[in-house]
MOPAC internal coordinates of N, CA, C and O (Angstrom, degrees):
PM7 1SCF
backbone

  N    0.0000 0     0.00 0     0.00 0    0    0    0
  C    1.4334 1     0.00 0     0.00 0    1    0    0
  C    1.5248 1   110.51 1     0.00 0    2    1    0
  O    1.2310 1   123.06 1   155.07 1    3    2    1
  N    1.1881 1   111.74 1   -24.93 1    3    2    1
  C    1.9180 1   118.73 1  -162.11 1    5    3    2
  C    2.0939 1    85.91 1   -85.18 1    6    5    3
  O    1.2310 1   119.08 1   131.13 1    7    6    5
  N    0.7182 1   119.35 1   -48.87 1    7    6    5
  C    1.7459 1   121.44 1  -175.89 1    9    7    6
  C    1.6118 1    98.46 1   -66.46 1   10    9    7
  O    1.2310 1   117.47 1   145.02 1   11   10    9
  N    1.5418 1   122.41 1   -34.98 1   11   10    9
  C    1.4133 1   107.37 1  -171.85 1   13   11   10
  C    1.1653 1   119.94 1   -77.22 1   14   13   11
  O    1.2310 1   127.37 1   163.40 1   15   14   13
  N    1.7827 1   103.43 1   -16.60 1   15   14   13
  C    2.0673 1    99.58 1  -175.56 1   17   15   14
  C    1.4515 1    90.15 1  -114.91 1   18   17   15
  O    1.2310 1   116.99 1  -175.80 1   19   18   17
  N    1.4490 1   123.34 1     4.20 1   19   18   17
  C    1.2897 1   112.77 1  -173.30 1   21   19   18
  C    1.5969 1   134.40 1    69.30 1   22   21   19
  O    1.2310 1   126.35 1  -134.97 1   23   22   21
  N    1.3668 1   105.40 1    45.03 1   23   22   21
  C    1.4399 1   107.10 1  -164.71 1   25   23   22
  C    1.6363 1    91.55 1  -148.18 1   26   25   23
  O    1.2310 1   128.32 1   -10.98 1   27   26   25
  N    1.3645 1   101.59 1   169.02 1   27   26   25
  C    1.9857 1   102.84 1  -164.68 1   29   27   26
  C    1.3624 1    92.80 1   -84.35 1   30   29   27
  O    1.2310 1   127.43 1   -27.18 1   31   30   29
  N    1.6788 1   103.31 1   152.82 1   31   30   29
  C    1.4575 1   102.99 1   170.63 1   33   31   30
  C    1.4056 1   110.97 1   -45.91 1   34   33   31
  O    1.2310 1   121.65 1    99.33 1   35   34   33
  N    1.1077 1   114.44 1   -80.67 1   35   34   33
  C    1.3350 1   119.77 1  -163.04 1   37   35   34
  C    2.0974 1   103.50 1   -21.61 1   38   37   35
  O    1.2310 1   123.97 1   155.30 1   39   38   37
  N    0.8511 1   110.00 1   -24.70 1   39   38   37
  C    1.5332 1   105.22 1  -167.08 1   41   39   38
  C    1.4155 1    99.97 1   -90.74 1   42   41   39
  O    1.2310 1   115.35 1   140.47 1   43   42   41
  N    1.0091 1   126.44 1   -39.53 1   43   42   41
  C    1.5832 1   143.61 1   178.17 1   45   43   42
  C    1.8658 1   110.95 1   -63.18 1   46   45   43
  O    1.2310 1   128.57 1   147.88 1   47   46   45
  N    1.6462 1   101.10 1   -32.12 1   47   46   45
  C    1.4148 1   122.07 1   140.82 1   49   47   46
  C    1.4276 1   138.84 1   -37.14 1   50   49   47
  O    1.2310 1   139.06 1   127.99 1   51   50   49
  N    1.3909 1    80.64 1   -52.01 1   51   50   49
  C    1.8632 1    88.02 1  -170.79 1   53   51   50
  C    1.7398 1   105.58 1   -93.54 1   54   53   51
  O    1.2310 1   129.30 1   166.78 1   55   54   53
  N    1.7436 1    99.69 1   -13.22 1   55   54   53
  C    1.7462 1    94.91 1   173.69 1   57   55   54
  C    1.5443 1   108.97 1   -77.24 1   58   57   55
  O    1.2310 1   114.93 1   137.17 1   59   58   57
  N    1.3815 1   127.21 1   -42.83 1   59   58   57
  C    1.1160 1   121.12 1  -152.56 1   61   59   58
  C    1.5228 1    93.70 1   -82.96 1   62   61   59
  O    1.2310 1   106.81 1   147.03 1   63   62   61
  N    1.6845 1   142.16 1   -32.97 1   63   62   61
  C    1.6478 1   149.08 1   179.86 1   65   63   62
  C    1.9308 1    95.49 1   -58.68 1   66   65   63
  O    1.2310 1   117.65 1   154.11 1   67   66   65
  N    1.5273 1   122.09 1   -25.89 1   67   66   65
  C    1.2991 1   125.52 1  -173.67 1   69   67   66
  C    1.3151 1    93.96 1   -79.67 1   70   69   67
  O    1.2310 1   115.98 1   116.92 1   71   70   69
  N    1.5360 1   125.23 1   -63.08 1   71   70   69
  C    1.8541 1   144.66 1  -160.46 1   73   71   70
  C    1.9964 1    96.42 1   -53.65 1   74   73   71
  O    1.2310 1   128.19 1   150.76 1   75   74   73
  N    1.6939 1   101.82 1   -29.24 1   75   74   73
  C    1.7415 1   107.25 1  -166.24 1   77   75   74
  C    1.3751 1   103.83 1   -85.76 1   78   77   75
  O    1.2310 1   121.32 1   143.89 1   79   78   77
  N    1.2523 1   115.08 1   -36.11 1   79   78   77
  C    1.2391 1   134.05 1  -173.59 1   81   79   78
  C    1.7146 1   115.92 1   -69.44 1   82   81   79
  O    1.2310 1   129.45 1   137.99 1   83   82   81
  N    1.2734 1    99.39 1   -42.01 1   83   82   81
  C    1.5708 1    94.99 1   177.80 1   85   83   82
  C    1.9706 1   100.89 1   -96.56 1   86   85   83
  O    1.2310 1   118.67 1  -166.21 1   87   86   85
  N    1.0855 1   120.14 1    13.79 1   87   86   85
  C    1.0186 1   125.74 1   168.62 1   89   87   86
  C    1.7150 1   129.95 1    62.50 1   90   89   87
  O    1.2310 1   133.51 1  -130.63 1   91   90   89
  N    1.5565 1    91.49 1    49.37 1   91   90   89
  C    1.7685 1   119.54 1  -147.45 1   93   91   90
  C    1.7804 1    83.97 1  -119.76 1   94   93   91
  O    1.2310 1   117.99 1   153.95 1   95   94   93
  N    1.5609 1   121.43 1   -26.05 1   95   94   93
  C    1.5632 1   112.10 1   164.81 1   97   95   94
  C    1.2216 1   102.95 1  -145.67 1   98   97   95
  O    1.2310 1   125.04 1    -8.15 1   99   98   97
  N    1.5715 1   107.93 1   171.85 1   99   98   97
  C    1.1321 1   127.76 1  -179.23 1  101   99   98
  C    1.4084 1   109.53 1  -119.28 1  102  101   99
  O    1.2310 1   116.16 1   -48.25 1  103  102  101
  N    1.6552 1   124.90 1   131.75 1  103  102  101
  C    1.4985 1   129.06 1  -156.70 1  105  103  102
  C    1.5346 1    82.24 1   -97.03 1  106  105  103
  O    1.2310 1   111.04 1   -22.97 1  107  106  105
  N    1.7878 1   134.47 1   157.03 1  107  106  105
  C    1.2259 1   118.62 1    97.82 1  109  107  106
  C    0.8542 1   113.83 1  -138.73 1  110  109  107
  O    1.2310 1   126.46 1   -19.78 1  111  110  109
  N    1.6960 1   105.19 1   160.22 1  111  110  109
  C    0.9081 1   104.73 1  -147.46 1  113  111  110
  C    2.0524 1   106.93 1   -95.07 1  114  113  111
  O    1.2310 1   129.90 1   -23.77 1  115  114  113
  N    1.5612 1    98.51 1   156.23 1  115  114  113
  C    1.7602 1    98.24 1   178.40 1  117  115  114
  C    1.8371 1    92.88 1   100.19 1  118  117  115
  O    1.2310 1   123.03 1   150.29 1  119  118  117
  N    1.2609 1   111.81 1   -29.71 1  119  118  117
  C    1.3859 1   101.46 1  -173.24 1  121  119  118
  C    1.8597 1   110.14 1  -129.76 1  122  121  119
  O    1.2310 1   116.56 1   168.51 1  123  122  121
  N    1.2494 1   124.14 1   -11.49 1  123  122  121
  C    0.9283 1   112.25 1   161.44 1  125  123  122
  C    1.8274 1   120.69 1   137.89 1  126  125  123
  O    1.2310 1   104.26 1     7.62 1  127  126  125
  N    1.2920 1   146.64 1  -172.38 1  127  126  125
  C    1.1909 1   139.09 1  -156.33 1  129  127  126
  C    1.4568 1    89.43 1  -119.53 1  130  129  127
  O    1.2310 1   109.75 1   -22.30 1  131  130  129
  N    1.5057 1   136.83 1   157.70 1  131  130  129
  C    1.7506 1   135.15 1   161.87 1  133  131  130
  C    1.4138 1   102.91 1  -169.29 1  134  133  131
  O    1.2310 1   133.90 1   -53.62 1  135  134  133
  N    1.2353 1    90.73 1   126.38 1  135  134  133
  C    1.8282 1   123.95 1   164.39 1  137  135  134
  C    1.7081 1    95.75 1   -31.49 1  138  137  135
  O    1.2310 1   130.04 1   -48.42 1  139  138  137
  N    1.4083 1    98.25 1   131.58 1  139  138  137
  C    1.4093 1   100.48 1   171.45 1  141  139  138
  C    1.3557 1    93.18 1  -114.97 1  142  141  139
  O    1.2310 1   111.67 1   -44.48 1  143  142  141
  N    1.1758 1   133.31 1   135.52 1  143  142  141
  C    1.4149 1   168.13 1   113.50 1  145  143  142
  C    1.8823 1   101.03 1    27.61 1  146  145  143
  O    1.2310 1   122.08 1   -54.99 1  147  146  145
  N    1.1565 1   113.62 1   125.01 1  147  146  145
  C    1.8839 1   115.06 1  -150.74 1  149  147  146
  C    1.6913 1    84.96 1   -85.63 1  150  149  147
  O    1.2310 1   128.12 1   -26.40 1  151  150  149
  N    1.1400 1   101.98 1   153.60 1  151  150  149
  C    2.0650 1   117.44 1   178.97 1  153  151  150
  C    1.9504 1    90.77 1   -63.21 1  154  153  151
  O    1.2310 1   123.48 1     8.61 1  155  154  153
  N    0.9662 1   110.94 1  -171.39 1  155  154  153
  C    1.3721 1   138.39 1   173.49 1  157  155  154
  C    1.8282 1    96.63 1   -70.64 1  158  157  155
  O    1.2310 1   117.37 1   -34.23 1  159  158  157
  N    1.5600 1   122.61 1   145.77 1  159  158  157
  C    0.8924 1   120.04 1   167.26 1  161  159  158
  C    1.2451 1   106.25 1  -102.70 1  162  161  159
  O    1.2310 1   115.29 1   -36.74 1  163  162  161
  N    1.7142 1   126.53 1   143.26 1  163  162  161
  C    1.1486 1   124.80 1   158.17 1  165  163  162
  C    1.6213 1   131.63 1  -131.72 1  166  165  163
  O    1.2310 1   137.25 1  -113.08 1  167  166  165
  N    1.7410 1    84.19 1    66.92 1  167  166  165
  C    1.7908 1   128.77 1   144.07 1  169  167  166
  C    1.8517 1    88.49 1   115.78 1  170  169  167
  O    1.2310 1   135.46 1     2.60 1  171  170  169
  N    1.0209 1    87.68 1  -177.40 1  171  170  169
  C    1.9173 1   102.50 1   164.30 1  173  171  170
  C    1.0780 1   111.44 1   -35.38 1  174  173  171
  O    1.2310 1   109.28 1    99.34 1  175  174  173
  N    1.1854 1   137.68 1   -80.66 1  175  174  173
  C    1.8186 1   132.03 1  -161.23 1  177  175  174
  C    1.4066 1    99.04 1   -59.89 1  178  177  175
  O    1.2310 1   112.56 1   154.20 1  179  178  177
  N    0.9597 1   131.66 1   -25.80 1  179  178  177
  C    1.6993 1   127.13 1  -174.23 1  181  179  178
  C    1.8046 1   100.71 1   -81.73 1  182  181  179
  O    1.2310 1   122.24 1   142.98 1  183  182  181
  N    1.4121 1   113.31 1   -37.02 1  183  182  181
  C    1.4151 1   109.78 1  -178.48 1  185  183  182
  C    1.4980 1   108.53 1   -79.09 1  186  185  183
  O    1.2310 1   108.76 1   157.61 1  187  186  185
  N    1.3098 1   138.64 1   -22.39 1  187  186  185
  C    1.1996 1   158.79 1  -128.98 1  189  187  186
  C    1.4313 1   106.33 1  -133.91 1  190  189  187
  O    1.2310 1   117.87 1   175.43 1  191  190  189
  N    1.7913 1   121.66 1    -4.57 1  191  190  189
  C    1.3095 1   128.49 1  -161.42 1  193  191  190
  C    1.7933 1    91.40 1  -108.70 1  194  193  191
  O    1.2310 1   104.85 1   166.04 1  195  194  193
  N    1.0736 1   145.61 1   -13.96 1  195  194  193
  C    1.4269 1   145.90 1  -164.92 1  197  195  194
  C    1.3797 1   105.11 1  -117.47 1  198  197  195
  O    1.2310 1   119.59 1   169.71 1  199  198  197
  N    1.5898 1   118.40 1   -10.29 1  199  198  197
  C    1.6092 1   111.15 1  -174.14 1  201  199  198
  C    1.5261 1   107.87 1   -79.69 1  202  201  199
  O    1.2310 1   117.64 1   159.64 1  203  202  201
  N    1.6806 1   122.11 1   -20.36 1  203  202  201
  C    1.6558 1    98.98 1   166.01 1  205  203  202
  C    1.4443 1   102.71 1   -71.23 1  206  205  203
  O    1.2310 1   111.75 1   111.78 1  207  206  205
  N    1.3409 1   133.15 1   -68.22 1  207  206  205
  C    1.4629 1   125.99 1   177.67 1  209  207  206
  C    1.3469 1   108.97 1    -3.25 1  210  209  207
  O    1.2310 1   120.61 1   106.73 1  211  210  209
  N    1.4724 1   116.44 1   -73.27 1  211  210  209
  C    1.6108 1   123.73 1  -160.99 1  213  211  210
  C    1.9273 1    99.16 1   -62.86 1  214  213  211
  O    1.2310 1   112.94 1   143.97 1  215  214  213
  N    1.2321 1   130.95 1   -36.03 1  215  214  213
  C    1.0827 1   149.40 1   151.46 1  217  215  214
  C    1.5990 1   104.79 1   -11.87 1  218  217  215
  O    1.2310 1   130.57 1    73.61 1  219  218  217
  N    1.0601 1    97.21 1  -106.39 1  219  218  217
  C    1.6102 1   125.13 1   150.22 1  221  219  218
  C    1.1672 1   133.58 1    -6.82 1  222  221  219
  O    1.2310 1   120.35 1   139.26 1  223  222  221
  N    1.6023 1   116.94 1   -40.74 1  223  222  221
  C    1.4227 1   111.00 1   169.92 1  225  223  222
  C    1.4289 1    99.30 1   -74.55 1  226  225  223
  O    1.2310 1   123.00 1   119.13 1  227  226  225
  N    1.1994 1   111.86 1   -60.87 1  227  226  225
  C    1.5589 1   140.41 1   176.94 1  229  227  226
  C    1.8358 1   107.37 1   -16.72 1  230  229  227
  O    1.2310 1   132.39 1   121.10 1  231  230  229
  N    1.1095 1    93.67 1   -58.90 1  231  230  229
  C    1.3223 1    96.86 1   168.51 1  233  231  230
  C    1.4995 1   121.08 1   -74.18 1  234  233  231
  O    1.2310 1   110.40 1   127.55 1  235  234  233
  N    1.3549 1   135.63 1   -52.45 1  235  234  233
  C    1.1267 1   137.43 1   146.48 1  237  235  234
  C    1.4120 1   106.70 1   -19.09 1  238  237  235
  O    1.2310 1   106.64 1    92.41 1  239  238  237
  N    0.9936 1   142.46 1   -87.59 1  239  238  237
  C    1.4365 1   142.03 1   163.80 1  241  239  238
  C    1.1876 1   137.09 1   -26.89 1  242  241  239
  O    1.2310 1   122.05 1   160.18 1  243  242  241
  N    1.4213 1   113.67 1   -19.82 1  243  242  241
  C    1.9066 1   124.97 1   158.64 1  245  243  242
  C    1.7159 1   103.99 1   -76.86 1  246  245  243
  O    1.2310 1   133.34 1   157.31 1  247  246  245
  N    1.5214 1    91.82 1   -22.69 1  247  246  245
  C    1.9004 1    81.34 1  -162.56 1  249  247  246
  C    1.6560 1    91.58 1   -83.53 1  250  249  247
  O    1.2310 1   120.27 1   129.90 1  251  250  249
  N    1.3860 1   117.09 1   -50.10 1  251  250  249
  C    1.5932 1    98.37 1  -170.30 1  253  251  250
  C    1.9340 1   114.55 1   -64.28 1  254  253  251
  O    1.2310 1   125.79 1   162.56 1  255  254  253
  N    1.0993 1   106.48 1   -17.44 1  255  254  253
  C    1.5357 1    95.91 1   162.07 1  257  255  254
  C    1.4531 1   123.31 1   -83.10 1  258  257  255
  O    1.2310 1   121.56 1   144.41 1  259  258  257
  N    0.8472 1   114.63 1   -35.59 1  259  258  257
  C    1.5079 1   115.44 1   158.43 1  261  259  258
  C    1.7165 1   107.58 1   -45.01 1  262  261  259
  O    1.2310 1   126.06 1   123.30 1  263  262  261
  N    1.3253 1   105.96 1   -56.70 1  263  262  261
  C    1.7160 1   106.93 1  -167.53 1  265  263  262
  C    1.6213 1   100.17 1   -58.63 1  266  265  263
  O    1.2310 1   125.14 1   129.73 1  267  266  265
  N    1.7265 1   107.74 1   -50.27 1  267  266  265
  C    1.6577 1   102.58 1  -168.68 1  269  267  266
  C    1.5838 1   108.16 1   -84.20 1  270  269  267
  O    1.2310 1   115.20 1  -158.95 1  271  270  269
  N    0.8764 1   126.71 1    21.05 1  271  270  269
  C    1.5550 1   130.13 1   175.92 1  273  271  270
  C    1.4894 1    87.47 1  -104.52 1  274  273  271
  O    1.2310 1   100.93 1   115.01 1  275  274  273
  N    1.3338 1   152.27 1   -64.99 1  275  274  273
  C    1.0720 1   165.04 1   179.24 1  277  275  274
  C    1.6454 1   106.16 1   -30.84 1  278  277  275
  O    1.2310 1   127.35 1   109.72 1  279  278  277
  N    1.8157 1   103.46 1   -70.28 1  279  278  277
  C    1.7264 1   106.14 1   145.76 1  281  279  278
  C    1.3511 1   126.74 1     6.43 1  282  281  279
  O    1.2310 1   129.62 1    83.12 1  283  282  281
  N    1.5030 1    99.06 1   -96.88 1  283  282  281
  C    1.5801 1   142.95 1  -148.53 1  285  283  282
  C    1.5051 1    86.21 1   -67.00 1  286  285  283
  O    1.2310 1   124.04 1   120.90 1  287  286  285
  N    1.1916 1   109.85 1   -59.10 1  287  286  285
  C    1.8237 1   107.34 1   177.61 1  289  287  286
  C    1.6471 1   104.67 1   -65.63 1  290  289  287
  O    1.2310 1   109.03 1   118.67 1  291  290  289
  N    0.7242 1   138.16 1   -61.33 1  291  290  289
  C    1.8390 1   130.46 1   176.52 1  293  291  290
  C    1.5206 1    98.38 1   -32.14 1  294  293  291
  O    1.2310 1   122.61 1   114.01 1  295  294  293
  N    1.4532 1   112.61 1   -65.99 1  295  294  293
  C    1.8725 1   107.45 1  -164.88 1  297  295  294
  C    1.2140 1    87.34 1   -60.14 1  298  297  295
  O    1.2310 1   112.19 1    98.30 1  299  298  297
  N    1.4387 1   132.34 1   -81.70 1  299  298  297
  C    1.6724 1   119.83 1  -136.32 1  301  299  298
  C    1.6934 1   112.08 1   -63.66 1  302  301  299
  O    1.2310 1   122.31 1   178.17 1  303  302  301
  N    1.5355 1   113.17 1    -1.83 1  303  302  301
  C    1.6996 1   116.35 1   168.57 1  305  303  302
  C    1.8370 1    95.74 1   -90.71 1  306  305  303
  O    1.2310 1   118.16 1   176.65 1  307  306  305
  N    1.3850 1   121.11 1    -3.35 1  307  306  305
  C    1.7943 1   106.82 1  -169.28 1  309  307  306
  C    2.3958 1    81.45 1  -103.85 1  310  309  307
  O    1.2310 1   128.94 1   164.15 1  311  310  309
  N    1.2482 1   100.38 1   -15.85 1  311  310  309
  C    1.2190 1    91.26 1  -173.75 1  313  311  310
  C    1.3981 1   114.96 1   -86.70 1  314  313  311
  O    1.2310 1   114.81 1   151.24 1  315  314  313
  N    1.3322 1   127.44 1   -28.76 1  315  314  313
  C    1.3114 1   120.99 1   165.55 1  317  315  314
  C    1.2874 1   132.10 1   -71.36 1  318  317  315
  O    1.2310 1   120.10 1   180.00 1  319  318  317

């Protein structure tokens, strides 16, 4: 998954421990991560109440790749 959106595991880590956490998947482990099945909706504002959240990580998640891309380029210029 970290090669398919292009971002370090570890970050691809901290999305799916967020996705478990708000209880949007179910981990197991040895076999793999899966969408658990959405609660009952109750109407638009209830479907429409988690899209800044999802927002939010999303963004959260440009910034730490930004930060560890920033990283990765600092070490491999301290490594040459």
């Amino acid at each position: 998954m970290a090669d398919e959106y292009g971002v370090a595991i570890n970050t691809a880590r901290s999305a799916l421990e967020i996705l478990r956490q708000e209880g949007l998947i179910a981990v197991r482990h040895g076999q793999g991560s899966y969408v658990l099945s959405q609660p009952e909706s109750g109407g638009a504002d209830a479907e429409n109440a988690d899209v800044p959240s999802v927002a939010a990580v999303h963004q959260q998640l440009a910034e730490i790749n930004r930060r560890l891309a920033a990283i990765e380029e600092r070490l491999n210029e301290l490594a040459r």
